[in-house]
C-alpha positions in Angstrom: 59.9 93.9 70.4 63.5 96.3 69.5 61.1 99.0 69.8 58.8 98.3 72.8 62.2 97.5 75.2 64.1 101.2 73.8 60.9 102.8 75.1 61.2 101.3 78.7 65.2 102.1 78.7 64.5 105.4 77.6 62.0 106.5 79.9 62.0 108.9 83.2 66.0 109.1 82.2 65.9 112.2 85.0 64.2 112.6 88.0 64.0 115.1 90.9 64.7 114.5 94.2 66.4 115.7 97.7 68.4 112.7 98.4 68.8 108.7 97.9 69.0 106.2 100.4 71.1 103.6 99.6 71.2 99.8 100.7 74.3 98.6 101.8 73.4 94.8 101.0 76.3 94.4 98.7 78.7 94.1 101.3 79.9 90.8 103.8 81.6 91.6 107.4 83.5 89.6 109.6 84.9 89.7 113.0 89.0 90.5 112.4 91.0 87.6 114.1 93.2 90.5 115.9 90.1 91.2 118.2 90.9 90.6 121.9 88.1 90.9 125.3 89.6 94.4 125.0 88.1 97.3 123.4 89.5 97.5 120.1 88.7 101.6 118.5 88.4 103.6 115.7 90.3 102.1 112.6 92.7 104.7 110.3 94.3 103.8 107.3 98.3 103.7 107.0 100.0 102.2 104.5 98.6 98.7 103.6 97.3 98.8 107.5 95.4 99.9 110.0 96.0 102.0 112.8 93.8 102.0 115.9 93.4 102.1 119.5 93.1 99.5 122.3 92.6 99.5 125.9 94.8 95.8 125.8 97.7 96.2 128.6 100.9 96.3 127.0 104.2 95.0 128.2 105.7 98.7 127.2 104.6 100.9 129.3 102.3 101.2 132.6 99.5 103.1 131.7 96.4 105.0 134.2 93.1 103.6 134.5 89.5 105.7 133.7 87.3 105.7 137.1 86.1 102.1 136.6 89.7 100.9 136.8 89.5 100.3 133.2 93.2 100.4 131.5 93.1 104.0 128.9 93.6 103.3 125.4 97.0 103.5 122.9 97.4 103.4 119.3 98.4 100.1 117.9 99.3 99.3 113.8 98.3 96.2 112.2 100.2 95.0 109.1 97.6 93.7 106.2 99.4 90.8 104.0 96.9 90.4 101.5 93.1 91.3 101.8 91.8 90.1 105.4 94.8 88.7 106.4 96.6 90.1 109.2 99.9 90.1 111.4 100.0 90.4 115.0 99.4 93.8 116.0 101.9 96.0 117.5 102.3 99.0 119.7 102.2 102.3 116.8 105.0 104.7 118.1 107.1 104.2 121.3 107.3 108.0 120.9 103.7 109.2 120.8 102.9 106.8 124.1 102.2 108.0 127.2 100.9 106.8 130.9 97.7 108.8 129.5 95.1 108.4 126.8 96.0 108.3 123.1 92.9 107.8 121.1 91.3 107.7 117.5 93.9 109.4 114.6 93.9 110.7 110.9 96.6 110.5 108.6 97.7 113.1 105.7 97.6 111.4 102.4 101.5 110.6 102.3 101.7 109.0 106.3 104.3 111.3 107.4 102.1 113.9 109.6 99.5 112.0 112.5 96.5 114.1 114.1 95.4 112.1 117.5 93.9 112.4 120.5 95.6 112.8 124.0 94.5 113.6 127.6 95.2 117.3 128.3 94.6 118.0 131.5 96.6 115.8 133.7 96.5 118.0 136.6 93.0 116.8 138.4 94.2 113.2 137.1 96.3 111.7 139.5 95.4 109.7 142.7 95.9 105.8 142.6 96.9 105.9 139.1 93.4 107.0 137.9 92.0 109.5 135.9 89.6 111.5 138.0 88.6 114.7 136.2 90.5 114.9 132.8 89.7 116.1 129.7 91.6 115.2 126.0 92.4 117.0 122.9 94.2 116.4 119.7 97.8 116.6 119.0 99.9 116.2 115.3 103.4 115.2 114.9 105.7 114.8 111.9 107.5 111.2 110.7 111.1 112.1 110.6 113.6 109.3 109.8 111.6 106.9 111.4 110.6 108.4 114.6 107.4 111.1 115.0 108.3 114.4 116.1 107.4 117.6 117.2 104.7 117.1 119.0 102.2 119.9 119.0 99.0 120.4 120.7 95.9 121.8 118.2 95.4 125.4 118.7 92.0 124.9 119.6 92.7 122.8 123.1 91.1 123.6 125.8 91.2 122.2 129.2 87.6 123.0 130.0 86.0 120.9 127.0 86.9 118.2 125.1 88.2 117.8 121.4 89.0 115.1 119.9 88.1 112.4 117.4 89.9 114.2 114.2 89.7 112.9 111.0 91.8 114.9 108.1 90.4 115.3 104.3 92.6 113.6 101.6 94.0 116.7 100.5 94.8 117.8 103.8 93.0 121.1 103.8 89.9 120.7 106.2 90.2 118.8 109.9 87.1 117.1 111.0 86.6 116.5 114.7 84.5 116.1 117.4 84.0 119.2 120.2 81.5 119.0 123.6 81.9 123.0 124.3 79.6 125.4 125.0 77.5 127.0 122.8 77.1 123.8 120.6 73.9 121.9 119.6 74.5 119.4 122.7 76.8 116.7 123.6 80.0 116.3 121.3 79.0 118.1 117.9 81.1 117.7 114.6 83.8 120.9 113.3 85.7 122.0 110.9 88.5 123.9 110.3 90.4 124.7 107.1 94.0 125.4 107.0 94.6 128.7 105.9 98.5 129.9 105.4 100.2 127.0 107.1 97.5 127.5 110.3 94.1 126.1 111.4 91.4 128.3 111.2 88.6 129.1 113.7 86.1 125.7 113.5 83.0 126.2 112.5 80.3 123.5 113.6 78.5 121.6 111.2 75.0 122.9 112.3 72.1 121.2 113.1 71.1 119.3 109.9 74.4 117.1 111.5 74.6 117.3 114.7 71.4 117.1 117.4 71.4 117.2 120.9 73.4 114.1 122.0 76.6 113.2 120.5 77.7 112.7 117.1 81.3 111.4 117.2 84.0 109.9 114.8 83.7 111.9 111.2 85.0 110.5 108.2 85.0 112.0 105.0 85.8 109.8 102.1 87.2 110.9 99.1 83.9 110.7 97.2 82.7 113.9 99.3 80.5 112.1 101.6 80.8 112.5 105.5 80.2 109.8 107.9 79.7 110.0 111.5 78.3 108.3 114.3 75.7 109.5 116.1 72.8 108.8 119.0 70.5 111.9 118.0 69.1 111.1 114.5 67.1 108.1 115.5 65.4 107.1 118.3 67.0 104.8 120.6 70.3 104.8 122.6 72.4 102.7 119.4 75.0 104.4 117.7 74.1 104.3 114.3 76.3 105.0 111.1 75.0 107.7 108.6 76.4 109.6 105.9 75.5 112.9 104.4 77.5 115.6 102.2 77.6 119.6 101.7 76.1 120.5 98.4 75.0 124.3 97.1 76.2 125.6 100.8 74.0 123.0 102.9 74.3 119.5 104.8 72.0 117.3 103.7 69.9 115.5 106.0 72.1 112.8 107.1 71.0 108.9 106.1 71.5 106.1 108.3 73.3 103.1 106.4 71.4 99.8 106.3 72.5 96.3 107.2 75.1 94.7 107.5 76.8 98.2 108.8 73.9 99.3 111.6 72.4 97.2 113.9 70.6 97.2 117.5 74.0 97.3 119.1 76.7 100.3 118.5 78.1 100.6 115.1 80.4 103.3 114.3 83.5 104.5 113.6 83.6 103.4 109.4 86.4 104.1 107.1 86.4 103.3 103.6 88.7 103.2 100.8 88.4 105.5 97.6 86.4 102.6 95.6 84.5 101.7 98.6 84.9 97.8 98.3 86.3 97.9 101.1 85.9 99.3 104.7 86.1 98.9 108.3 84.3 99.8 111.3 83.5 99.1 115.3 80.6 97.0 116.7 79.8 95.7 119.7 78.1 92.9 118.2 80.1 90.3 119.1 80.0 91.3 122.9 82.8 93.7 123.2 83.9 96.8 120.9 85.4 94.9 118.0 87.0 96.0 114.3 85.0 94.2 111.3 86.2 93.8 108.4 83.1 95.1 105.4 84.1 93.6 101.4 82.0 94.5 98.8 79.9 91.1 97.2 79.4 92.7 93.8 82.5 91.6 91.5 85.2 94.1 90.2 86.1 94.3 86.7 89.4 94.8 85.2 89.9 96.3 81.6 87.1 97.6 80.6 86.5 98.6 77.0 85.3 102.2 76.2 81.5 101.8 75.4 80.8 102.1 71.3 77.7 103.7 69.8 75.7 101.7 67.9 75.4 103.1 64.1 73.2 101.1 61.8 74.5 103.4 58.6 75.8 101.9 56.0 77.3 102.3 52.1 76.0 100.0 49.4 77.6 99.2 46.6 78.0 96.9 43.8 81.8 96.0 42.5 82.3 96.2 39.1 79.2 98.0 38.0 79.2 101.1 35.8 76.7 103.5 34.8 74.5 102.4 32.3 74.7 103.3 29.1 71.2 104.0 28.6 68.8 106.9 29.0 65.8 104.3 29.4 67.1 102.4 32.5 68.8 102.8 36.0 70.0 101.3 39.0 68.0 101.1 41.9 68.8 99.7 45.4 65.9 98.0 47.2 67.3 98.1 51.4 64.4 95.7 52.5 62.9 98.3 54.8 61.3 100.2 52.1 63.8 102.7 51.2 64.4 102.9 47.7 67.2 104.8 46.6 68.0 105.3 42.8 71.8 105.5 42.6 75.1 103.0 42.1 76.0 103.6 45.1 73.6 104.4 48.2 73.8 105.5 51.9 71.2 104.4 53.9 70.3 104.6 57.9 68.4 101.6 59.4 66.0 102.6 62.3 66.8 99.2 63.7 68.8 95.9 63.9 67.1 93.4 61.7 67.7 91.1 59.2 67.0 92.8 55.7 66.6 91.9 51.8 68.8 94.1 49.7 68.6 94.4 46.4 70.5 95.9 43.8 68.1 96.1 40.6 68.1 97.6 36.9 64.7 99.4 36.3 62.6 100.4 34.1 62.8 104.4 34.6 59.5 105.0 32.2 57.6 102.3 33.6 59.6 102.0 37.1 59.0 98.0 36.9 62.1 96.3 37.3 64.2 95.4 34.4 66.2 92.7 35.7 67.6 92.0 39.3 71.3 92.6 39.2 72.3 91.6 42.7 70.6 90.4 45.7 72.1 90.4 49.3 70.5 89.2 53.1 72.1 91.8 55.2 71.8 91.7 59.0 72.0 94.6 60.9 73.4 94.2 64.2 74.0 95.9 67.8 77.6 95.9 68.7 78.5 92.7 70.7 78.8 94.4 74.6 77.5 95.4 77.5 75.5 98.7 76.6 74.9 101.5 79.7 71.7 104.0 78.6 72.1 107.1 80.7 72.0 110.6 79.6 75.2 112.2 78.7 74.9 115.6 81.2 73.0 115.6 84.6 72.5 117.9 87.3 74.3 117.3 90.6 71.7 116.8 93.5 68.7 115.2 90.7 68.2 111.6 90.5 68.1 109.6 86.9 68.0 106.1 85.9 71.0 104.2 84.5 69.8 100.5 82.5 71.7 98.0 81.1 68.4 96.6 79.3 70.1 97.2 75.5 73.2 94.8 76.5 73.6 92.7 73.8 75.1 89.5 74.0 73.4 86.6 72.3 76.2 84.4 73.3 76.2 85.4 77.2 73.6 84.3 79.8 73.6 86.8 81.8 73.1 86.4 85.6 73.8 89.9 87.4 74.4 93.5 86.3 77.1 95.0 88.2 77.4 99.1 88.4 80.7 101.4 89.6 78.6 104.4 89.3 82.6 107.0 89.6 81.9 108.3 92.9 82.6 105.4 94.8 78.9 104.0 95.0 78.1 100.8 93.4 75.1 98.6 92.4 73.6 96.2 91.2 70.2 95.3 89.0 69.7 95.8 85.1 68.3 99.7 86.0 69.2 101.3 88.8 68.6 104.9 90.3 71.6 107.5 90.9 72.1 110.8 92.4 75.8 112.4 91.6 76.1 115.1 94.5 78.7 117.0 92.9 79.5 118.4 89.4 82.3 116.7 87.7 83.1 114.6 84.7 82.8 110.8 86.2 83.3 107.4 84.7 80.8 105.4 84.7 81.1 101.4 84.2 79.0 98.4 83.4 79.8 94.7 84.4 77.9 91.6 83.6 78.5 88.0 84.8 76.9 84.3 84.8 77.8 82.0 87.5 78.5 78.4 87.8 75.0 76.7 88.8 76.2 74.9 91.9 79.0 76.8 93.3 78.0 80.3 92.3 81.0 80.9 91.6 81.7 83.5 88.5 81.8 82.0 85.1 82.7 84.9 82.6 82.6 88.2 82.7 82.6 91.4 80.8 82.1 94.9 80.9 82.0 98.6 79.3 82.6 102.5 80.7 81.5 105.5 79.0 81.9 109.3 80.6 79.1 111.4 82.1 79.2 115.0 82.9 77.2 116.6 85.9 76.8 120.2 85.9 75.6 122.3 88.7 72.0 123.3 89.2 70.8 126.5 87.2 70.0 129.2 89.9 
């Protein structure tokens, strides 16, 4: 039986493959209770909130209207108490509103510079406080004692095209954003540019594998390395979808549309999500009008996780208080039960598995080899270690899929009712085995979380769980 369930953990560890879609049914979403019959926009983290903009008429300043008479949209911040619970929002920065439009932002890691979007072109705008024929780009500013300052317009501007939607990388060397001029692939495509000696560099556009002839619009890149984006072109239909994709040996991969609860028939874009991706937030017009939801990851997180031990089924035997005989004619033996005989006082032995074994110390005969007399006799069980137990090779290469199982957990004591996976990259799953595809080379910690549940509630009973490293090289060119 020991043997016959090693096999199946053990087999197809490492598979090849160009990519891995991904189900996002580990995650709940609700409607956030700041929501208003306005247009509520692209979520940004700051602090323990959320940044974002809103088309809601203020009582701080009188703002322009788009053609349709529709008010233009300002930043607003949202406190976060505890985990869905929120305070009344409020207008972001007295000092970075205008009469104009200030639209989606990005945030460097320590909150203290802001990249956003503003209305550039103000002079076609004005005639009965509407925006006639305008076009935006993005702007930074610096948090100085408590006020943003110095204002500066992105040296890549133009009034003849747009620019906008910027999203910065954690470290702060790469600016994502959106860009509808000429020479693109169609519609608003997705650049970057890197900073290079304190100053943006030319953009270069994502190419085709991301962006298609109608827009793709608000880029995030999370930590983990994967981009997300919203975008009209990759599927048919006139939805915008959420997909993800990442830039591994020198290429975009062919972006993947997320699953439900994230994409549906109505527009869904505009996700952020934090570094361990149990958490996130996004727009949908689900609910009628463009709303923020709220997405929590379902699977359970665990806290203190012991470092996974190798099982060793190697052991010492010995008797106390024996001494060498004093006899040419006899010896001792040591009979392990599995059908290793080893003629010494004191023997080390290897078991191939956990069972429950006979051991025998005896005195033998050495000219006839029958035994003399039987001078000890033990049961000795050999055991797995009590703990969860994750089978996965110890090196991969980045862009190949393998399997990770759970199937040699051993806890007799534990019903187990879910396997629960943080797979180091920010991707999680559940099942007892479970398919993964590390896109980048790295040393990543891996972890393995069981759990029973109450019967009627559901509700988690017990829970415990192991990590162990794994190492993922590059692929051999």
């Amino acid at each position: 039986m020991f043997s016959s369930k090693l096999t199946v953990c053990l087999a197809g560890l490492i598979l090849l493959s160009a990519g891995v879609v991904y189900t996002q049914n580990y995650y709940g979403v609700q409607r956030l209770p700041f929501n208003t019959q306005s247009k509520e926009l692209a979520p940004a983290f700051y602090g323990t909130g959320i940044v974002y903009c809103s088309d809601k008429k203020n009582n701080v300043i009188m703002s322009y209207t788009d053609l349709e008479n529709n008010p233009l949209t300002n930043l607003y911040l949202v406190e976060q108490r505890k985990p869905g619970k929120f305070d009344n929002p409020r207008l972001f920065s007295k000092e970075l509103t205008t009469l104009l439009f200030e639209g989606p932002a990005t945030f460097s890691r320590d909150g203290k510079t802001i990249y956003f979007t503003r209305t550039i072109n103000t002079s076609l705008s004005i005639r009965n406080r509407q925006l006639e024929d305008t076009t935006f780009g993005i702007f930074s500013a610096n948090l100085v004692n408590g006020q943003w300052i110095n204002i500066t317009p992105f040296r890549f501007n133009r009034p003849e095209y747009n620019t906008g939607y910027p999203w910065l990388s954690d470290d702060g060397s790469k600016l994502y954003f959106c860009c509808d001029k000429p020479g693109g692939t169609g519609g608003f495509d997705i650049y970057v540019s890197t900073l290079e000696n304190g100053l943006w560099g030319k953009p270069e556009n994502l190419g085709e594998s991301v962006n298609t002839p109608r827009n793709e619009v608000f880029p995030f890149l999370h930590q983990s390395g994967r981009l997300y984006f919203a975008s009209r072109g990759h599927k048919p239909g006139e939805d915008l979808d959420i997909f993800h994709t990442a830039f591994v040996d020198s290429a975009w991969l062919r972006p993947v549309p997320l699953g439900e609860p994230f994409n549906t028939d109505n527009d869904d874009y505009g996700l952020i999500l934090n570094a361990v991706m149990d958490t996130g937030y996004f727009v949908t017009d689900r609910a009628g009008t463009p709303d923020i939801f709220m997405a929590a990851s379902t699977i359970p997180t665990f806290a203190s996780c012991n470092k996974q031990e190798e099982n060793d089924y190697c052991f010492v035997f010995y008797e106390p208080n024996n001494n060498e005989l004093d006899t040419t004619a006899f010896a001792y033996e040591w009979d392990l039960g599995d059908g290793t005989l080893i003629r010494a006082l004191e023997a080390e032995h290897c078991f191939a598995k956990p069972d429950t074994y006979m051991v025998q110390l005896n005195v033998i005969d050495k000219l006839t080899k029958e035994v003399y007399f039987s001078q000890a006799s033990h049961t000795f069980i050999v055991e797995q270690i009590r703990q969860p137990y994750i089978v996965a090779p110890d090196t991969v290469v980045a862009g190949h899929e393998f399997t990770l199982s759970g199937c040699e957990t051993h806890l007799p004591d534990f019903t187990i009712d879910g396997y629960y996976w943080d797979l180091g990259d920010g991707q999680r799953a559940t099942g007892i085995e479970i398919n993964h595809n590390f896109l980048f080379p790295g040393t990543y910690q891996l972890q393995l979380g069981v759990a029973n549940r109450v019967a009627d509630t559901g509700e988690l009973l017990l829970k415990e769980c192991v990590n162990r490293r794994i190492v993922v090289v590059n692929p051999v060119k």
